[in-house]
C-alpha positions as CSV (number, residue, x, y, z in Angstrom):
1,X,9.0,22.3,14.2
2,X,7.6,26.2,13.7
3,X,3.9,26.2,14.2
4,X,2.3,28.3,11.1
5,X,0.6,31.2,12.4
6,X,-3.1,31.7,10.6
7,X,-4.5,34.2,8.8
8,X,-6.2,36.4,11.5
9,X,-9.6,35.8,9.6
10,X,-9.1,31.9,9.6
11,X,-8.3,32.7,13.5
12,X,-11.8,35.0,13.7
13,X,-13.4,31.5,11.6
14,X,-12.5,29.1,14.1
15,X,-13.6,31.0,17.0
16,X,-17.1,31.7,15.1
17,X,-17.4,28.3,15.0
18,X,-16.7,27.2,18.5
19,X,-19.6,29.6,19.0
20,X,-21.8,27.7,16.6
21,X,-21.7,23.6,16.8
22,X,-24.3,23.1,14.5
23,X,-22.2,24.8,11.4
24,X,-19.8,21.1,12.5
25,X,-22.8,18.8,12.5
26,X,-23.5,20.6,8.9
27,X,-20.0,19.3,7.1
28,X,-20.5,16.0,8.8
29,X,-24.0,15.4,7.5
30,X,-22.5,16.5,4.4
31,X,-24.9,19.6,3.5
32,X,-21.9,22.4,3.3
33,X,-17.9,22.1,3.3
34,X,-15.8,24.0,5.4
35,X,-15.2,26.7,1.9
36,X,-18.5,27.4,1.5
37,X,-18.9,28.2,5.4
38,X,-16.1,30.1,5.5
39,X,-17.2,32.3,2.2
40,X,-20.5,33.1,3.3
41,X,-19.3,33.8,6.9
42,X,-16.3,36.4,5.4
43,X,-19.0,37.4,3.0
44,X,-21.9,38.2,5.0
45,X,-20.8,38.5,8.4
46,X,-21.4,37.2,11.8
47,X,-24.8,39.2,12.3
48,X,-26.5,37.1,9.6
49,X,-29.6,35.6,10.2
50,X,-28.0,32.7,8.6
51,X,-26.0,31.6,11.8
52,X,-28.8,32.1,13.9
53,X,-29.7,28.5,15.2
54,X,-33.2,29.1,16.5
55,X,-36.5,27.2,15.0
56,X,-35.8,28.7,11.5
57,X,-32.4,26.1,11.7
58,X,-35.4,23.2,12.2
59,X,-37.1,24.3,9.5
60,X,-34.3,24.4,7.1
61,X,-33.5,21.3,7.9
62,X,-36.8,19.7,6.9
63,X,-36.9,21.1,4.0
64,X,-33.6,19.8,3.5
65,X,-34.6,17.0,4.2
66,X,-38.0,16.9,1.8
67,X,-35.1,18.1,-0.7
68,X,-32.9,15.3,-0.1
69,X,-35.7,12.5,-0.9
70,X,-35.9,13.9,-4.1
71,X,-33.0,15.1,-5.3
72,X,-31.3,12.0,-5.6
73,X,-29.8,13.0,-9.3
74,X,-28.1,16.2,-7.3
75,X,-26.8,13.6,-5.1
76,X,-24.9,11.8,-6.9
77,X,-23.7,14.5,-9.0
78,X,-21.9,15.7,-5.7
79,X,-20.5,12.3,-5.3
80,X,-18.9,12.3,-8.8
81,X,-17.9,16.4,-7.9
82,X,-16.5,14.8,-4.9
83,X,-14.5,11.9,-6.5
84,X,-10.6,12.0,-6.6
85,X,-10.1,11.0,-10.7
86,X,-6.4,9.3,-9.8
87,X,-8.3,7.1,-7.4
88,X,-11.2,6.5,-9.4
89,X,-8.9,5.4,-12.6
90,X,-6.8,3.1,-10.3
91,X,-10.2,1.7,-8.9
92,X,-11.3,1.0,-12.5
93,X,-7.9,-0.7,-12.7
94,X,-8.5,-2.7,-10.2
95,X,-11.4,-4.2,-11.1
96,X,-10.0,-4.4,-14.9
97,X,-7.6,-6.8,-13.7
98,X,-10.1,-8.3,-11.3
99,X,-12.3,-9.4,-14.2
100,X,-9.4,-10.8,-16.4
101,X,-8.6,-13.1,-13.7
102,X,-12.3,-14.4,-13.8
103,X,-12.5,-14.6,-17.0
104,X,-9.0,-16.4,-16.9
105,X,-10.3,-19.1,-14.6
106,X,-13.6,-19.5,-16.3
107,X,-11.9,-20.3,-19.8
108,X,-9.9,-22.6,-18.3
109,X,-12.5,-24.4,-17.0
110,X,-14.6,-24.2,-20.9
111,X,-11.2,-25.2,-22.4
112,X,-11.2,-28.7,-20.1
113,X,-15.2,-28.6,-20.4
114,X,-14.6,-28.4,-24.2
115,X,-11.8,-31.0,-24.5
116,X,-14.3,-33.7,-22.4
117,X,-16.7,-32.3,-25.1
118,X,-14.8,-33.2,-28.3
119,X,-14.0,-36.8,-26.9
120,X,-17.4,-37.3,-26.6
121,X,-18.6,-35.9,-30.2
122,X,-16.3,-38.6,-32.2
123,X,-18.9,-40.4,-32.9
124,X,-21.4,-40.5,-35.9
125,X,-22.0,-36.7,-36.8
126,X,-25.4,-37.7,-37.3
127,X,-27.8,-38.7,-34.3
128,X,-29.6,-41.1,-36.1
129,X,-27.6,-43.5,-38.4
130,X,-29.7,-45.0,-41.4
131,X,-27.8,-47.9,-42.7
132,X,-29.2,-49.4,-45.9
133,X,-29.5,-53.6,-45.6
């Protein structure tokens, strides 16, 4: 099989970020994707303070951090950006079906709870019979 060669700035990318770990740790924890990396890095350069990872790095990522603990709404807003609508419909599918098998099971048991019942009720309809002498 023929390796595809790369885009010689996608080749300059990779080697940036051999150079700089912590732009890795970054899309692991979540906080950027590999896109936005790349955009800012072909955008602004490799000279931008951005990329340096002295204290100012800390600091961002306390703040971050303070940001995170309350924006919670922003959150999950990125999970739903994040979500793949095919798998999220055959999810909803899944548990569709899931539920109409409950719900299966549980009226079979109410349709023998209800049988016992209606054996029981052929009695008086009233609960107190008054029977004139």
């Amino acid at each position: 099989m023929a390796k595809k060669s790369l885009h010689p700035s996608v080749q300059k990318f990779k080697e940036f970020v051999k150079d700089h770990p912590e732009l890795i740790q970054e899309v692991r924890k979540g906080n950027s994707t590999w896109q936005e990396l790349y955009e800012d890095w072909y955008l602004l350069g490799e000279d931008d303070p951005k990329w340096s990872s002295s204290k100012t790095s800390e600091n961002k990522d306390s703040v971050e951090g303070q940001e995170k603990k309350t924006d919670w709404l922003g959150t999950i807003m990125g999970a739903v950006k994040n979500m793949d609508p095919e798998q999220l419909q055959g999810q909803i599918s899944n548990i569709s079906q899931a539920l109409g098998a409950i719900q299966g099971v549980l009226s079979q048991f109410q349709g023998n709870k209800g049988g016992q019942q209606s054996a029981k009720s052929s009695g008086p309809g009233h609960p107190f019979s008054f029977r004139k002498d």
